[in-house]
C-alpha positions in Angstrom: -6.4 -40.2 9.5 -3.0 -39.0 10.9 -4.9 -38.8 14.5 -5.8 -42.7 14.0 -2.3 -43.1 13.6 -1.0 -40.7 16.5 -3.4 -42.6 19.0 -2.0 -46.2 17.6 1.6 -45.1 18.1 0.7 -43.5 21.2 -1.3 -46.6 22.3 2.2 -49.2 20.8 4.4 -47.2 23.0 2.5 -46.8 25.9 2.3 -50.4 25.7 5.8 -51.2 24.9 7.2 -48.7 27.8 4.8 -50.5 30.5 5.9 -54.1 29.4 9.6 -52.7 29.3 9.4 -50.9 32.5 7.8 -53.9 34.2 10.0 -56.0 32.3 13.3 -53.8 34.0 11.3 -53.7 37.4 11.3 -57.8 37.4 14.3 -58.3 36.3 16.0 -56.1 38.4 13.9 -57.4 41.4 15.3 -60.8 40.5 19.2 -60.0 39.8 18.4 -58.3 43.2 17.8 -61.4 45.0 20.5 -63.5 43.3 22.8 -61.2 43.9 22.1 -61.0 47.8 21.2 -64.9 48.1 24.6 -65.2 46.1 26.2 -62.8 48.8 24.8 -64.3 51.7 25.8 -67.8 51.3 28.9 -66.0 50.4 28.7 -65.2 53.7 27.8 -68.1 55.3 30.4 -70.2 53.4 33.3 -68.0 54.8 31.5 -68.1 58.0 31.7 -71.7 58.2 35.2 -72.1 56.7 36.4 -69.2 58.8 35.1 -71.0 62.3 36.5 -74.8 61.2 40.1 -73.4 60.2 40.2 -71.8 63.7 39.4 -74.8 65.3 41.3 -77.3 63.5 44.4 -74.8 63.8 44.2 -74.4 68.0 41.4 -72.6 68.6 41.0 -68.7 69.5 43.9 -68.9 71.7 46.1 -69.9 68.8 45.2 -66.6 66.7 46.4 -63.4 66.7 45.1 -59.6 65.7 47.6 -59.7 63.0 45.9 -63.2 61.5 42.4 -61.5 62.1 43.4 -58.7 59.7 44.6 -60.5 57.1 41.4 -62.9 57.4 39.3 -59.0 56.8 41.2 -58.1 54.5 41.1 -61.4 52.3 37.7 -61.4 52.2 36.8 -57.9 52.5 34.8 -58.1 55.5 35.1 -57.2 59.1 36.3 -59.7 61.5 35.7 -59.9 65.5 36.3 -62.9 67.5 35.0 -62.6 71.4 35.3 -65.2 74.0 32.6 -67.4 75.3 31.2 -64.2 77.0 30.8 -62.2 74.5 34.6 -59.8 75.4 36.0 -58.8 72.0 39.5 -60.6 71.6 40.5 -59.3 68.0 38.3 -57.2 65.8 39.4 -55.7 62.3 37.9 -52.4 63.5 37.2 -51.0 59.8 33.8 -49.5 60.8 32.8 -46.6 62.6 31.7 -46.3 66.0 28.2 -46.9 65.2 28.4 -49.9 63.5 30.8 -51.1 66.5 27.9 -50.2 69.1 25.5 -52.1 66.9 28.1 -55.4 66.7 28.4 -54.9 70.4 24.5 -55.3 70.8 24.3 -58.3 68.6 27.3 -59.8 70.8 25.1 -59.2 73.5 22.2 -60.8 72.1 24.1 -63.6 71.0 25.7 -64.4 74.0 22.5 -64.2 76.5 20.9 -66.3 73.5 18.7 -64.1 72.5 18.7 -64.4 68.7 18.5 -67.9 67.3 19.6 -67.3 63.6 23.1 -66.9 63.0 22.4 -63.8 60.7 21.3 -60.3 60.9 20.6 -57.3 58.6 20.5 -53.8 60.4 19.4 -51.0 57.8 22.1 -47.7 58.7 22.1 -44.1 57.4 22.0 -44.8 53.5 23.0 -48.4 53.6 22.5 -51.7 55.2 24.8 -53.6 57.6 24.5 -57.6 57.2 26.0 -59.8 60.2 26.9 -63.3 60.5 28.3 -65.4 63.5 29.4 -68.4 64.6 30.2 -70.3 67.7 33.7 -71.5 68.0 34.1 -74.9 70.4 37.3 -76.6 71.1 37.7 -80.2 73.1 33.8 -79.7 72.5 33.7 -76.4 75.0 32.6 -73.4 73.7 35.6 -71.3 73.5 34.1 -68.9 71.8 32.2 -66.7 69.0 33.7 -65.5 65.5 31.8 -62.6 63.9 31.6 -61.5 60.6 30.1 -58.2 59.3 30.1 -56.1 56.4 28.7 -53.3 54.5 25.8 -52.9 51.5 27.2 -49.9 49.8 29.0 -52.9 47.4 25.5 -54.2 46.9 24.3 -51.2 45.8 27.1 -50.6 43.5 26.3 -54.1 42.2 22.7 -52.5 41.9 23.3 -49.9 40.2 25.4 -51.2 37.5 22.5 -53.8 37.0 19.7 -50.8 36.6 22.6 -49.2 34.2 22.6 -52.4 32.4 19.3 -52.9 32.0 18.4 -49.2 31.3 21.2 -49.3 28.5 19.5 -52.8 27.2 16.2 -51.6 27.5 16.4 -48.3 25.9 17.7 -49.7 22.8 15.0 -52.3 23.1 13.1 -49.3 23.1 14.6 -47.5 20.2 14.4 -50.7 17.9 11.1 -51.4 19.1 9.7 -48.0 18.5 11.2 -48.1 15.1 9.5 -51.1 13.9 6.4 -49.8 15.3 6.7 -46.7 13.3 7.6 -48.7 10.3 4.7 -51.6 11.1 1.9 -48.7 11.5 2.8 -46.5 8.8 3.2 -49.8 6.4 -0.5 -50.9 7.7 -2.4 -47.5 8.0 -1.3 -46.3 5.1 -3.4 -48.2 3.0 -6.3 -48.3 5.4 -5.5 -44.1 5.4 -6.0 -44.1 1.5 -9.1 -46.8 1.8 -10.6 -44.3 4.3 -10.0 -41.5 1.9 -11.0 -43.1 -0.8 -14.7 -44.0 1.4 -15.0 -40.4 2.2 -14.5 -39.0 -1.0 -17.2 -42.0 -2.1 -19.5 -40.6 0.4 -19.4 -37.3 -0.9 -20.0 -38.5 -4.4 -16.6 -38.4 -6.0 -17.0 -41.6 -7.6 -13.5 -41.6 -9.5 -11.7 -41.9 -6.5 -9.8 -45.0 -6.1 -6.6 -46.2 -3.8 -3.4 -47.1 -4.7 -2.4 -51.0 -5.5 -0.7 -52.7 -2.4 1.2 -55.2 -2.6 0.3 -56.4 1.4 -1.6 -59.6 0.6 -3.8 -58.0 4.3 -4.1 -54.7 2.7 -4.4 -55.7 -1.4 -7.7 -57.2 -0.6 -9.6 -54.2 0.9 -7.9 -52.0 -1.5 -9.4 -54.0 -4.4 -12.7 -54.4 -2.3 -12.9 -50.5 -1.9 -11.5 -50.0 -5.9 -14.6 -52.0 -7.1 -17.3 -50.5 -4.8 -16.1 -47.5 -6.4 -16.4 -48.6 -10.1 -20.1 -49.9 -9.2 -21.2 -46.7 -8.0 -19.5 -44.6 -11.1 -21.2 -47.1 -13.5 -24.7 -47.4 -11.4 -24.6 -43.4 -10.6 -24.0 -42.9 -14.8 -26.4 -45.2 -15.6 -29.1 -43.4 -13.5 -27.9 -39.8 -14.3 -28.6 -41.3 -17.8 -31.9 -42.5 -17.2 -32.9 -39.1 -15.1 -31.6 -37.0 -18.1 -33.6 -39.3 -20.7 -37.1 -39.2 -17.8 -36.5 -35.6 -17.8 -36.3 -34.3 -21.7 -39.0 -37.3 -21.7 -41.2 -35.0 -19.4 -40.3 -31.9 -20.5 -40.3 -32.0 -24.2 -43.4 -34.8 -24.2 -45.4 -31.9 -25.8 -47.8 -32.2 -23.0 -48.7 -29.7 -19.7 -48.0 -32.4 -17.2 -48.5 -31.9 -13.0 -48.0 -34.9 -10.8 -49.8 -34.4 -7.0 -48.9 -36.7 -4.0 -51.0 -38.3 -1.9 -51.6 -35.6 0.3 -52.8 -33.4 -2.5 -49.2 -31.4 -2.6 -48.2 -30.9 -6.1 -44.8 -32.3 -6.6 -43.6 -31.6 -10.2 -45.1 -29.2 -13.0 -42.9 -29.4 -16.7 -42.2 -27.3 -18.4 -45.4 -27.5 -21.3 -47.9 -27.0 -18.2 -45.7 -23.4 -17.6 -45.9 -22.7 -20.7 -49.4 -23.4 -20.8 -50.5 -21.7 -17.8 -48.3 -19.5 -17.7 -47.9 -19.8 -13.9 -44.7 -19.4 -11.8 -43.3 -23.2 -10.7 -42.0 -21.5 -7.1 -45.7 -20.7 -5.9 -47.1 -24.4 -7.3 -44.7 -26.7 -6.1 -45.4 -28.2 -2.4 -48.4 -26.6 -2.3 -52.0 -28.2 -1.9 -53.2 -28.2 -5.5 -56.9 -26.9 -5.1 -55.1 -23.7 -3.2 -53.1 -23.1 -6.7 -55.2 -24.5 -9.5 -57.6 -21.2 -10.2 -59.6 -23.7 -12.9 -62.6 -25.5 -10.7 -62.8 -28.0 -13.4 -59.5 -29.2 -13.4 -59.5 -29.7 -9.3 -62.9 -31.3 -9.5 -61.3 -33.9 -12.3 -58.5 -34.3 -9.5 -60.6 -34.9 -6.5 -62.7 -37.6 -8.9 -59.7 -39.6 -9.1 -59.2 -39.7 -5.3 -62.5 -40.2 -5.2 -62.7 -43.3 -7.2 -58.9 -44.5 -7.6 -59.8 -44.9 -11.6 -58.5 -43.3 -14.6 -60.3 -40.0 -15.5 -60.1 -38.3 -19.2 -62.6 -34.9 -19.7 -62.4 -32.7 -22.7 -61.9 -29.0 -21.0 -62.6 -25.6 -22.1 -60.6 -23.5 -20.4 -60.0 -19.6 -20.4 -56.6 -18.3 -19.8 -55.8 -14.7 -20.6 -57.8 -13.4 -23.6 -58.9 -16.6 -25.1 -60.1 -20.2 -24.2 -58.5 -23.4 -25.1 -59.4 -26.6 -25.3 -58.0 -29.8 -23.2 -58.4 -33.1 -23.3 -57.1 -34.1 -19.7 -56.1 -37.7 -18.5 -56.0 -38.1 -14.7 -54.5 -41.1 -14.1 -53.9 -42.3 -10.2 -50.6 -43.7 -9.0 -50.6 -47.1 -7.1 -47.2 -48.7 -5.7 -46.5 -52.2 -4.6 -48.6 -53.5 -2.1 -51.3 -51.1 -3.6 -50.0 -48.3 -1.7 -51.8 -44.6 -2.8 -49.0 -42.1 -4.2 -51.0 -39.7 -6.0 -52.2 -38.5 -9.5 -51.1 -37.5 -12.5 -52.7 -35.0 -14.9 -51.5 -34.9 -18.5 -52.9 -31.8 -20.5 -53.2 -31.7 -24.3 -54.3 -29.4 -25.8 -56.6 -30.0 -29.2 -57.6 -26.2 -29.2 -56.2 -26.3 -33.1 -57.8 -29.8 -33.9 -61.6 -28.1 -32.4 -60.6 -25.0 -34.7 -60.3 -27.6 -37.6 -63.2 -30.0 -37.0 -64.9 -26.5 -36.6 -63.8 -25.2 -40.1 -64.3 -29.1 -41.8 -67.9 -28.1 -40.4 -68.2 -24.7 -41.5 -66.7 -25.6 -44.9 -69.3 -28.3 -45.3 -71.7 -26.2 -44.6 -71.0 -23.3 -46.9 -70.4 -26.0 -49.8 -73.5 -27.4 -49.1 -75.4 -23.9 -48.6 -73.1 -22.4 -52.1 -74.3 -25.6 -54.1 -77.6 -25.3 -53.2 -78.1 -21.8 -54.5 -77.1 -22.4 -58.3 -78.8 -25.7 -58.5 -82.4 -25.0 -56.7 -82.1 -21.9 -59.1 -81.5 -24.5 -62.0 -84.2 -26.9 -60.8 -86.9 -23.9 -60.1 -86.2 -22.6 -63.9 -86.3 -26.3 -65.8 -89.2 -27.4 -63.7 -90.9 -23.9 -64.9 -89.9 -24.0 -68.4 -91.2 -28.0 -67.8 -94.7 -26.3 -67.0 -95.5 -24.5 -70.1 -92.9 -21.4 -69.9 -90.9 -22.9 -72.7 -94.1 -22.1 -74.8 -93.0 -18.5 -74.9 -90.3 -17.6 -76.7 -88.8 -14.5 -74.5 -89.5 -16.2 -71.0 -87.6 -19.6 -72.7 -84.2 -17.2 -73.5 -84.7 -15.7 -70.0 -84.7 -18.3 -68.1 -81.8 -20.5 -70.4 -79.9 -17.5 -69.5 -80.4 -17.5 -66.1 -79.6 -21.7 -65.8 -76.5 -20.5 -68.1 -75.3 -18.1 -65.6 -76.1 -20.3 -62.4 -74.3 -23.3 -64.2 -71.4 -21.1 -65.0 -71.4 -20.0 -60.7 -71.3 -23.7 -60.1 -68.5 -25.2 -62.5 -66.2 -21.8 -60.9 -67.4 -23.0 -57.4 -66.1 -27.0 -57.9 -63.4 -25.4 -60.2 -61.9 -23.1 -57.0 -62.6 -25.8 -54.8 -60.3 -28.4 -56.8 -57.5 -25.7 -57.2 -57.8 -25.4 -53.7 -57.7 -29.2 -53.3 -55.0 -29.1 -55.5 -52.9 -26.2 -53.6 -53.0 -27.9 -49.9 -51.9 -31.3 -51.3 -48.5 -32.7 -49.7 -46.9 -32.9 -53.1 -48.1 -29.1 -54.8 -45.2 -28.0 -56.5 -44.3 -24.3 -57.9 -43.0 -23.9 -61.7 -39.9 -21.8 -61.0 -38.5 -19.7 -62.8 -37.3 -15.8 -63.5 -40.5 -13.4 -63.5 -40.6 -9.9 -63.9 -43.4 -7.9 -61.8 -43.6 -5.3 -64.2 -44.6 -7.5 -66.8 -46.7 -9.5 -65.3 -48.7 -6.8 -63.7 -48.9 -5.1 -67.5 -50.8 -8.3 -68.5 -53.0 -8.5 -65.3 -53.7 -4.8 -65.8 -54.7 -5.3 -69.3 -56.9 -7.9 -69.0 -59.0 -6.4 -66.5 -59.2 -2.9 -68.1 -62.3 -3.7 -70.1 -64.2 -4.5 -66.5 -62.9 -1.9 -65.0 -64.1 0.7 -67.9 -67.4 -1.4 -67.0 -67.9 0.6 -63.8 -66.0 3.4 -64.9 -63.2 2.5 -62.1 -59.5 4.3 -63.4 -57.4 0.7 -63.1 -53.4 2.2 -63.2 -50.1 0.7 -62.6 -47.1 2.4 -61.2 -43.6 1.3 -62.0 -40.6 3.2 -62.1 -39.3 1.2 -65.6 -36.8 -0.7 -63.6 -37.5 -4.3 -64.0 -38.3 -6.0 -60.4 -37.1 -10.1 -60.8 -38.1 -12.6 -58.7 -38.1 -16.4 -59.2 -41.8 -17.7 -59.4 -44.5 -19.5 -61.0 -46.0 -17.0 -64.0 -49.3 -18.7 -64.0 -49.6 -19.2 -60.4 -48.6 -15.6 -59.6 -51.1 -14.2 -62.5 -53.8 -16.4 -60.6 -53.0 -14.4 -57.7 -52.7 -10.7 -59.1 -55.5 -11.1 -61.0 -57.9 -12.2 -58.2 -56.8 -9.6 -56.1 -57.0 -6.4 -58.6 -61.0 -8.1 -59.4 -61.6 -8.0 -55.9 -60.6 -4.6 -55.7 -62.5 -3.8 -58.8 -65.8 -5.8 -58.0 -65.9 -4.0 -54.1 -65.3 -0.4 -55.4 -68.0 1.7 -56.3 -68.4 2.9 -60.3 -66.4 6.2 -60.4 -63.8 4.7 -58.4 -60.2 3.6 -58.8 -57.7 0.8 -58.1 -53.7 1.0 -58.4 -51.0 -1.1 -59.1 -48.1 -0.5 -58.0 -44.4 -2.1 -57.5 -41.8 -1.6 -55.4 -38.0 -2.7 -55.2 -37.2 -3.2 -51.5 -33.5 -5.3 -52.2 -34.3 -9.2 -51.2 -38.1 -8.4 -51.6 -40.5 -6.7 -54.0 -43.4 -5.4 -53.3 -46.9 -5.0 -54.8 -49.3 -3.2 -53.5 -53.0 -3.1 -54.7 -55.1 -0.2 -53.5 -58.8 1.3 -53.8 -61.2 3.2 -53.3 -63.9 0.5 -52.0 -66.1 -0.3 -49.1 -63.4 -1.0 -47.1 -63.2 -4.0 -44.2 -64.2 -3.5 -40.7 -60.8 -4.0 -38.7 -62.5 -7.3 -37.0 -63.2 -9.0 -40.0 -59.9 -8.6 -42.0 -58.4 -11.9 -40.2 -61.0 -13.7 -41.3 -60.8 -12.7 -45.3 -58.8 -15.1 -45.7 -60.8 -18.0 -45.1 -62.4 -20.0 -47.2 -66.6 -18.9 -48.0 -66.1 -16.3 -45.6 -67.5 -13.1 -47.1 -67.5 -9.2 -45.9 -70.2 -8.4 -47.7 -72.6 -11.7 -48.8 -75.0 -10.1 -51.0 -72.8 -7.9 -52.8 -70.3 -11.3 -53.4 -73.1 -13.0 -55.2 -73.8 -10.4 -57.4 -70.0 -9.9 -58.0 -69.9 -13.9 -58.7 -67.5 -14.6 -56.3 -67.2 -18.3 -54.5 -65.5 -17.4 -50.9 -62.7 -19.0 -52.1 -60.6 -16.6 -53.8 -58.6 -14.8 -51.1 -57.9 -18.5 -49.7 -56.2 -19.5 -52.6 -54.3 -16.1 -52.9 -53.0 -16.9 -49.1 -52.0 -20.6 -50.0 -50.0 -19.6 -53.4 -48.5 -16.5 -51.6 -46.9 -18.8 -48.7 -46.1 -21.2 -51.7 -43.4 -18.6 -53.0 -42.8 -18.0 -49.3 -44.2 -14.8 -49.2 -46.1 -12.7 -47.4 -49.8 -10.6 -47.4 -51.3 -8.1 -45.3 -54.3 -5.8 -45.4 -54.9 -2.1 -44.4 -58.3 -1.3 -44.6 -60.9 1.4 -43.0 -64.5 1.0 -43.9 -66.0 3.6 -46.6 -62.4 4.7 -47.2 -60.8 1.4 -49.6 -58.3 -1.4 -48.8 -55.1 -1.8 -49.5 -53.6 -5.6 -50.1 -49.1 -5.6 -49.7 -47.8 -8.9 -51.2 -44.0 -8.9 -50.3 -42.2 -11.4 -52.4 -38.8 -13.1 -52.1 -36.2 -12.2 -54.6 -35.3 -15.8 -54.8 
């Protein structure tokens, strides 16, 4: 802005120079002229006076060289009278030779009639020589011829201190001028300096600038002008940062994979669910065609359906990535402007993989009711409908088969039994009975209660402790639930001859139990699925043990109840081992 400024001052001065220059140029030119018309009618004047007081005073006859000096000298001129032919009479003789030989001339001239005027100007060496005559008459004859003549080099003095005058006058015009132009320009580009740095700043997205308050009424207004575009553009550029930081989480966090292609098939934006999802690199996908990047066919044939047909597009996709396969329900949904201009599609990509995993179990679990049910009472049915026949007739069939409807009712009131303690566990509002519990003790009573079925099978049951009492906070009953489904397990899936232990371990903020035998072991495939609920290593050998399938699933629920944890080690024909880790508090 200070080069703006430079060039205006520049441009002012320039401007006042040439007007003062041309002013000084005119003005001289015109004192010039007064001051030689003055001179010459000056001239003239004398002239004319000189020539009547000779006449009316006797003529050239009647004057003498001493009255033609002191006529020179009065007027400061040189004075030469000649007779009617031109012979010089009386002359002042101040000039030079020269200037004599050039009066001489014009004597000449003036006597043979050659010049008509009565006034000449001859330019010498370095200054001019301006002559004036007049014919003297007496009796009305021409007696003769008074001439008057005279130097410039006065006129130039009077020239000279006219250019010093006006060089004086216009140099402090000058001085004053230039000072109020400095003052005027910095007083006016000032403010239009800040507003311009105030614009740049603005264009380079510094929104808090703002300029000074002026108090120039020509000024104030741009300043205010430039003061609100800048508070518009802080207020619209926060309000859309705002709404770009809200679209933004929106799309990120909208728990979603999201991809949005333009209308020349380039993918545009990817969030950060779709990486997640894909695990794909968002440098090699964006502004690239998406059937060059998209390794799943179905999800570009879904894409090129809704270029296709400009309609909205939902398929339910299985799709592998890595070492498993997921399930998507994808939306394609096209993009149409105003005007109904084509901008391209967007793909939204949930995935329900967990929601096919539980519509899969609600089926399984059906299924298994249905098919553990169906056991106990076609057994049931079969028997009565037999004993119906005749059977009941016979007194040691009749026991036989009451005991076998005993035993397959008892299988069915533990199935619906586990099955609404189950219910009862994954209910929203299941709450533990806390309180202190020691492991030692509890364990004693679990062990001691299943002695007798261990003796059974001749399995050695044994729990370790060290005497220390292990505390935790817990439900009693829930946690007796537990052990004691765990240590039957063990007992019912070893072999006779066998053994199980107990034992407990005090590991600071957690204890320990671990339940260990020498059984049939699990295959390493199956033990993530022990856990769920009919789902049986061994099927045969769980009917015959009277299990339901839905032991270990309540174990896992009340474990993670008390915010615990259980894990299996197992090798097949070598035993399992179940670790239930429990927190202190």
């Amino acid at each position: 802005m200070n080069k703006f400024r430079t060039r205006l001052l520049i441009a002012l001065i320039t401007l006042i120079i040439s007007v003062l220059v041309g002013l000084g140029i005119l003005l001289g030119q015109l004192f010039k002229s007064y001051y030689l018309q003055s001179f010459n009618e000056r001239l003239k004047i004398e002239k004319n006076l000189l020539g009547t007081y000779i006449e009316e005073h006797g003529g050239v006859s009647s004057f003498k060289q001493q009255d033609v000096l002191k006529i020179s000298d009065m007027l400061n001129v040189r004075a030469t009278i000649t007779d009617q032919h031109g012979n010089i009479l009386y002359d002042s003789g101040e000039f030079n030779d020269l200037s004599s030989t050039g009066l001489k001339k014009i004597i000449d001239d003036v006597v043979k009639k050659k010049i008509v005027k009565e006034a000449r100007l001859e330019e010498g060496d370095g200054y001019d020589l301006h002559y004036y005559w007049k014919a003297l008459t007496k009796d009305g004859q021409k007696e003769g011829y008074i001439f008057l003549s005279t130097k410039t080099d006065e006129l130039n003095q009077a020239y000279g201190q006219i250019w010093w005058i006006l060089s004086i006058s216009l140099g402090i015009a000058l001085i004053m001028i230039l000072y109020l132009a400095i003052r005027i320009t910095s007083r006016y580009t000032k403010p239009i300096e800040e507003a311009t740095t105030v614009a740049i700043e603005l264009a380079k997205g510094n929104y808090r600038a703002r300029t000074s308050n002026s108090k120039m009424a020509e000024t104030g207004m741009l300043e205010t002008a430039i003061n609100q575009l800048a508070n518009n553009l802080q207020k619209m550029v926060k309000t859309q940062e705002m709404q770009q930081d809200r679209l933004t989480a929106l799309i990120e966090n909208i728990g979603a994979g999201l991809i949005l292609i333009d209308s020349r098939g380039m993918i545009n934006l990817i969030n950060k669910g779709y990486i997640e999802i894909f695990q794909v690199n968002p440098n090699e996908y964006l502004n690239q065609l998406y059937y060059e990047v998209i390794e799943q066919k179905e999800i570009c044939q879904l894409v090129a359906e809704v270029f296709r047909t400009e309609q909205k597009v939902r398929n339910q996709l299985l799709i592998p990535l890595q070492i498993e396969r997921r399930y998507f329900d994808v939306y394609g949904v096209p993009i149409i402007g105003s005007n109904h201009v084509w901008k391209g599609v967007l793909l939204v990509f949930h995935d329900i993989t967990e929601m096919k995993k539980l519509e899969q179990m609600r089926k399984d679990f059906v299924a298994n009711v249905s098919h553990e049910i169906k056991t106990p009472v076609t057994s049931i049915k079969g028997f009565a409908e037999t004993l119906m026949d005749g059977a009941m007739n016979n007194k040691e069939t009749l026991e036989a088969f009451l005991s076998i409807i005993l035993k397959e009712s008892d299988r069915l009131q533990s199935l619906i039994q586990d099955l609404l303690e189950l219910s009862k566990i994954e209910q929203q509002g299941f709450q533990l009975n806390l309180q202190q519990v020691d492991l030692n003790d509890l364990l004693h009573e679990v062990v001691t209660l299943l002695i007798g079925k261990a003796q059974a099978k001749n399995i050695h049951l044994e729990l370790t402790t060290n005497g220390i009492p292990v505390r935790i906070k817990g439900d009693l009953d829930r946690l007796k639930q537990v052990f004691i489904n765990i240590v039957s397990n063990a007992i019912n899936y070893t072999p006779a001859d066998g053994y199980v232990t107990v034992s407990v371990r005090d590991l600071g903020d957690l204890a320990q139990v671990l339940v260990k035998d020498s059984g049939v072991g699990i295959e390493k495939e199956e033990i993530p699925r022990i856990f769920e609920r009919f789902y049986r290593v061994d099927r045969a050998r769980s009917r015959d043990s009277g299990g339901t399938g839905l032991g270990l699933a309540i174990v896992k629920h009340l474990i993670e109840a008390h915010h615990g944890n259980i894990h299996v080690r197992s090798e097949v024909g070598k035993g399992s081992e179940f670790i239930i880790e429990l927190k202190k508090q």
